[in-house]
matplotlib code that plots the C-alpha trace (Angstrom):
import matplotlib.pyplot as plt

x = [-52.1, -55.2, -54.6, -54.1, -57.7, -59.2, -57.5, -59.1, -62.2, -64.6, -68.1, -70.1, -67.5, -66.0, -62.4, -60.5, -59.1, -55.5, -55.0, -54.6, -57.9, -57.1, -57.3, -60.1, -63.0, -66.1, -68.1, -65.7, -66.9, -64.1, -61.6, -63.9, -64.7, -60.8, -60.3, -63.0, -61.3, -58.0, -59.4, -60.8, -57.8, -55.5, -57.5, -57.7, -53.9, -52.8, -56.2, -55.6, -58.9, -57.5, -56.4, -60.1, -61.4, -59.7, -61.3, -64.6, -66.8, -64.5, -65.1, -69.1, -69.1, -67.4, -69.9, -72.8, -71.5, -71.3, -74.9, -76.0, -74.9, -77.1, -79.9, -82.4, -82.0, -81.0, -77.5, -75.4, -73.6, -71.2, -74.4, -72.1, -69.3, -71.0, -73.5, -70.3, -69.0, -72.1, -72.0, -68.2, -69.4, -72.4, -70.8]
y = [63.1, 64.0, 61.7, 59.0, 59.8, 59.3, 56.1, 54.7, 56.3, 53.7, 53.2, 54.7, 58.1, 58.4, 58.7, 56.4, 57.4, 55.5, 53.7, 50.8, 48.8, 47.9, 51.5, 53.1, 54.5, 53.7, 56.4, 59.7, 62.3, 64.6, 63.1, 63.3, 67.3, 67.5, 66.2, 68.8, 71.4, 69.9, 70.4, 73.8, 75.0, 73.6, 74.7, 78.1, 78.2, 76.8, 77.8, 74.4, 73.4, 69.7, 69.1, 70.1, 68.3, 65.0, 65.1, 66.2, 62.9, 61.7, 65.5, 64.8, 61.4, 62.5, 65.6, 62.2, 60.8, 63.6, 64.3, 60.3, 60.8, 63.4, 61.2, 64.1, 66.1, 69.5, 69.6, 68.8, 65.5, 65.8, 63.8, 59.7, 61.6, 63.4, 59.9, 58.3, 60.9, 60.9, 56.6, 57.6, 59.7, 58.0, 55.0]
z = [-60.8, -62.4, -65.6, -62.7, -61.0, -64.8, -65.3, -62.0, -61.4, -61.1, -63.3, -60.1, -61.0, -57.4, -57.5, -55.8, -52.5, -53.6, -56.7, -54.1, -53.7, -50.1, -49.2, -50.6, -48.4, -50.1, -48.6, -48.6, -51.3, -50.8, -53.1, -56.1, -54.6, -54.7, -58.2, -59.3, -57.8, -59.5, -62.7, -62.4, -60.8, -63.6, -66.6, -64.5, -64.2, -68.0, -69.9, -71.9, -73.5, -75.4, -71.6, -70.0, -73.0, -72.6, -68.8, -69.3, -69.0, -65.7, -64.3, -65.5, -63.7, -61.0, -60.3, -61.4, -58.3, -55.6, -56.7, -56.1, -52.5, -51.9, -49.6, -49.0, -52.2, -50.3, -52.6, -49.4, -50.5, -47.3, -46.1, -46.0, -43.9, -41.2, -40.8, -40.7, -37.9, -35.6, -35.8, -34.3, -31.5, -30.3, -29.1]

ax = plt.figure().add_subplot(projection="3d")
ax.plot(x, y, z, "-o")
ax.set_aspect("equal")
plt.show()
């Protein structure tokens, strides 16, 4: 699964929600916070280094991206979703 999140992640470096284009939220952050956490809890687990190695520049561009969505520069880049979630409840 994390081999598949490498193969799509796009040039921004957010991981596609689902490999299938007609799904994909363009403004969640926490799949690419999951596939971080993926990766750490793997290497943690197995301790392989040619494994971490093979994913290091999508786990960079990944961590590239979460950081881009950070609007106000205070290091929260949950910022998109809760906009997204006070649009919903203001209606």
């Amino acid at each position: 699964m994390i081999r598949e999140s490498c193969q799509n992640q796009m040039s921004s470096g957010k991981i596609p929600t689902c490999i299938m284009p007609f799904v994909d939220r363009i403004d969640d952050v926490d799949i690419n916070e999951y596939f971080n956490l993926r990766i750490a809890r793997y290497y943690r687990w197995t301790h392989d280094k040619t494994f971490l190695i093979e994913v290091w520049g999508n786990l960079v561009r990944s961590i590239e991206y979460l950081l881009s969505t950070d609007s106000d520069n205070d290091k929260v880049v949950i910022r998109l979703f809760l906009g997204r979630l006070e649009r919903c409840f203001r209606r």
